[in-house]
C-alpha positions as CSV (number, residue, x, y, z in Angstrom):
1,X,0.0,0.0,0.0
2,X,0.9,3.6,-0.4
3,X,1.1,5.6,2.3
4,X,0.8,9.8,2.3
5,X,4.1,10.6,0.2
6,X,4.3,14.4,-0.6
7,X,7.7,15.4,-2.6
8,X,9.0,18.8,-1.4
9,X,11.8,18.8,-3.7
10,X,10.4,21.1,-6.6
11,X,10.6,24.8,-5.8
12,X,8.8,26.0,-9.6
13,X,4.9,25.1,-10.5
14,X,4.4,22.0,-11.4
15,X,3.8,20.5,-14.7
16,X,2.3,17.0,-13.1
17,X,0.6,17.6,-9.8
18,X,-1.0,14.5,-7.7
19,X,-3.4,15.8,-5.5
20,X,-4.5,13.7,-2.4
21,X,-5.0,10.6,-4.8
22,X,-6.6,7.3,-3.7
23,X,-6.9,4.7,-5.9
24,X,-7.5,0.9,-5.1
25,X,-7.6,-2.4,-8.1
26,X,-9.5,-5.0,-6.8
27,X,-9.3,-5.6,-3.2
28,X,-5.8,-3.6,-3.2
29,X,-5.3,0.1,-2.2
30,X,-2.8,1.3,-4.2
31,X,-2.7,5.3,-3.6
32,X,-4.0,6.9,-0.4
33,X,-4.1,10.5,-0.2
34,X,-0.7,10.2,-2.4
35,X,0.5,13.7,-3.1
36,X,3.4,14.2,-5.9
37,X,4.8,17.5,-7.8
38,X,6.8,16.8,-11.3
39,X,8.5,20.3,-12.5
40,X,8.2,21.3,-16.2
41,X,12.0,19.4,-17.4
42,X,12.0,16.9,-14.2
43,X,13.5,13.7,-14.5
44,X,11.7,11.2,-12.0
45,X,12.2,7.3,-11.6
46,X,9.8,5.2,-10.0
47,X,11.6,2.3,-8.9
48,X,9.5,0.6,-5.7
49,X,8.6,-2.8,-5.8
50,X,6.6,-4.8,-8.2
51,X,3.3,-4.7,-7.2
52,X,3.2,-1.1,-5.9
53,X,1.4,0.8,-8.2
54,X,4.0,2.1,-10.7
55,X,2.2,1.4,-13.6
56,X,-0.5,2.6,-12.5
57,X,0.7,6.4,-11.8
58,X,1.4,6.5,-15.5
59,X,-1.9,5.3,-16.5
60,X,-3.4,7.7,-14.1
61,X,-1.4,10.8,-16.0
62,X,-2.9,10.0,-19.6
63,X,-6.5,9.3,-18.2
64,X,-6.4,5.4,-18.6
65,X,-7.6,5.0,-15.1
66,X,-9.8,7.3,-12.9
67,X,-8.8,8.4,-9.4
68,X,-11.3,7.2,-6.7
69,X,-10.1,10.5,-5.4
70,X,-8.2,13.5,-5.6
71,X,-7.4,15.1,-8.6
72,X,-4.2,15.0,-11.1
73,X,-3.5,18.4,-12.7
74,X,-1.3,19.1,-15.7
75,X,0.3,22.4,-16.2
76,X,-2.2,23.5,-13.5
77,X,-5.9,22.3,-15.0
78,X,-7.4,19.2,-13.7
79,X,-7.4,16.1,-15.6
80,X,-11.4,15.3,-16.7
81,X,-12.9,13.4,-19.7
82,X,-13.7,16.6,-21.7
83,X,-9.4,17.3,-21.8
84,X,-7.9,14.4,-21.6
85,X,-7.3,14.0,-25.2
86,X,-5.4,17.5,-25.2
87,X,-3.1,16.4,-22.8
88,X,-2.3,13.2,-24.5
89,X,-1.3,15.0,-27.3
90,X,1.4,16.7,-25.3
91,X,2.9,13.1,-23.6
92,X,4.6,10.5,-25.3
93,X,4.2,7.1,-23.6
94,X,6.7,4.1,-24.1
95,X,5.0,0.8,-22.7
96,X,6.2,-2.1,-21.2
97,X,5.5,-4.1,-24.1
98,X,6.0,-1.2,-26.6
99,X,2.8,-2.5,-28.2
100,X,2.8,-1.6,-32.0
101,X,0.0,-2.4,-33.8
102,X,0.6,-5.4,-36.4
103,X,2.1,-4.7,-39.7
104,X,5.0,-4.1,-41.6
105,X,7.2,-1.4,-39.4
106,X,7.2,1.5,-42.5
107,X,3.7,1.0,-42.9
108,X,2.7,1.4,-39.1
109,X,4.9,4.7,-38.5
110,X,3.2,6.0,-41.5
111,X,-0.1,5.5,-40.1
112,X,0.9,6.5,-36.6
113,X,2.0,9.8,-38.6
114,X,-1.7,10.3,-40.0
115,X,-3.0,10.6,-36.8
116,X,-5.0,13.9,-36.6
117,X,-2.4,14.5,-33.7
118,X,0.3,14.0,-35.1
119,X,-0.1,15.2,-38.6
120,X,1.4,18.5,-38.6
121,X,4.9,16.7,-37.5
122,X,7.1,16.4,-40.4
123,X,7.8,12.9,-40.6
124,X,9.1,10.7,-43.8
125,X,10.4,6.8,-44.5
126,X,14.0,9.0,-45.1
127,X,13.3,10.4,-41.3
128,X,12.9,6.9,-40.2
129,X,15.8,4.9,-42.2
130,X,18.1,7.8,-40.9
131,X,16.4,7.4,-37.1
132,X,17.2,3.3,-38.0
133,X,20.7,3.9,-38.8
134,X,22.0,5.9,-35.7
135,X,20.3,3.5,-33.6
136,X,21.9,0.4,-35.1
137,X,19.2,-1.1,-36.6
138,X,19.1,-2.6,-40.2
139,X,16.7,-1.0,-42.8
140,X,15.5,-4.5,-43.5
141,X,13.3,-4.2,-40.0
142,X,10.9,-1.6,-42.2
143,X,10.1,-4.8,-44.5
144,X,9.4,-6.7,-41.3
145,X,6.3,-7.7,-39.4
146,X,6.2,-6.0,-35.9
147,X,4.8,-9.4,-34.4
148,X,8.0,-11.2,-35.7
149,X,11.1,-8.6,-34.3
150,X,12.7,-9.1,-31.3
151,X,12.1,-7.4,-27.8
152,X,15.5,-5.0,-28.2
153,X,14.7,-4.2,-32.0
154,X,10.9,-3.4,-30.7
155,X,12.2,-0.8,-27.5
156,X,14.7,0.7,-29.8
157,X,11.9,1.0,-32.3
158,X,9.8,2.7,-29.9
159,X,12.9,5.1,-28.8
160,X,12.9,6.1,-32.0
161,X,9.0,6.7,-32.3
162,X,9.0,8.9,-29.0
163,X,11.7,10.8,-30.6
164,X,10.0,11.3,-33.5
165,X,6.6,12.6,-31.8
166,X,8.9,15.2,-30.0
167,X,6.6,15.7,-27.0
168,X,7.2,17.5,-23.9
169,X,6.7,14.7,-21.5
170,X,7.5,11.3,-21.5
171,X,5.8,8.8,-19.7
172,X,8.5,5.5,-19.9
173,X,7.6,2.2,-18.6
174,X,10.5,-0.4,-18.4
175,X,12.2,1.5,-21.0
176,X,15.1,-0.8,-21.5
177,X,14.4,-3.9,-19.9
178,X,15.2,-5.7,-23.1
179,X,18.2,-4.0,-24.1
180,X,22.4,-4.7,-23.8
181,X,24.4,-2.1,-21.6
182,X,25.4,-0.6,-24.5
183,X,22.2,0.2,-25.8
184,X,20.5,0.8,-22.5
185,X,23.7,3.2,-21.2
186,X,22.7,5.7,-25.2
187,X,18.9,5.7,-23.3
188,X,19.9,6.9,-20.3
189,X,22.0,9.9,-21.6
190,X,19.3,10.5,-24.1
191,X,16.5,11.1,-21.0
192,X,19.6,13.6,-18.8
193,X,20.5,15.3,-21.6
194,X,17.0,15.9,-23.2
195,X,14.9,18.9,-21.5
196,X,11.5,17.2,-21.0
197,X,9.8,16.4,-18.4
198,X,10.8,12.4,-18.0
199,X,8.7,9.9,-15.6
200,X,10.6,6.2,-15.4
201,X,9.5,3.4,-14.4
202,X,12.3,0.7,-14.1
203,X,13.7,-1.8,-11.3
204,X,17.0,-1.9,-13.0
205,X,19.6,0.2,-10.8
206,X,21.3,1.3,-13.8
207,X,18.7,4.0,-14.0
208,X,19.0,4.9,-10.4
209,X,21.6,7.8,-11.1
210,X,22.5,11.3,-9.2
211,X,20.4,12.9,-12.1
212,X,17.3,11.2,-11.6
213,X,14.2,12.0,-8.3
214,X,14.5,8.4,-7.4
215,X,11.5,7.1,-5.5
216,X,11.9,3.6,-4.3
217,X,9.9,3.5,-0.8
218,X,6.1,3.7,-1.5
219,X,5.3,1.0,1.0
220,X,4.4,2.0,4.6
């Protein structure tokens, strides 16, 4: 269970604000009067134990799941059916999973691209092959299915898609899990060097760096 947990350590507004939140799955209470302040370029790692709720605080920030109560507020306005679209416009969220939708990998980031979001981003196959090439990945994978590549080509794939978006926050769940040190270490300096807002989910302590708000103890 969560207990109160209020996070002191941001002096500017807020971009992501968790206001007394409660939320409980099943027969499990995962938030109680849970209180959290990300600043507008804030890099934040959520690294408790499995179990805890991690997931969930990201699902909460994009509207996939409803408070029981309290209230999350981005860039100061609460978070309610009637904006929730707006604000996923302005997050870019890696899943676990990194769950593409099936099809050849140029023709999904094409349609990905004709979203009404996203369709005033400039985005071409050249983009792409070039986005493929610094990231070490063979410009056969656009001729591949995305049910058939592996678990590292699919997280670098979906490195490259957040990129791409160019959003201001980043939601990241288990961002690397699949990935060599090599590969995992060009992640990491992506998310300190880049100035967007950053929330991380990840047990692996490679992410648990100076640079990063870590919060590990969520459990009373």
């Amino acid at each position: 269970m969560f207990r109160l947990f209020c996070l002191t350590f941001f002096d500017r507004h807020p971009m992501i604000r968790f206001k007394d939140v409660s939320l409980s799955l099943g027969n499990k209470q995962l938030l109680k009067n849970f209180n959290l302040r990300i600043g507008k370029g804030d890099k934040v790692l959520l690294a408790a134990q499995s179990g805890s709720g991690k997931t969930s605080l990201l699902r909460l920030i994009l509207g996939f799941t409803d408070p029981d109560a309290g209230k999350i507020l981005f860039n100061k306005k609460a978070l309610t059916p009637e904006n929730t679209q707006k604000i996923r416009r302005q997050i870019a969220y890696l899943s676990q999973d990194v769950d593409f939708p099936n099809g050849k990998v140029s023709e999904v980031f094409q349609e990905i691209f004709q979203f009404s979001a996203n369709k005033h981003l400039p985005y071409s196959e050249t983009m792409l092959r070039e986005k493929l090439s610094a990231f070490d990945l063979p410009e056969s994978l656009l001729s591949k299915n995305t049910s058939v590549i592996s678990g590292g080509e699919r997280q670098r794939l979906g490195w490259i898609l957040i990129q791409l978006l160019d959003r201001p926050v980043l939601l990241l769940d288990e961002p690397t899990s699949a990935m060599d040190e090599k590969q995992k270490q060009r992640f990491i300096d992506y998310v300190l060097k880049t100035k967007k807002t950053v929330v991380c989910v990840s047990h692996d302590p490679a992410w648990q760096i100076p640079e990063m708000k870590v919060i590990t103890n969520f459990t009373p």
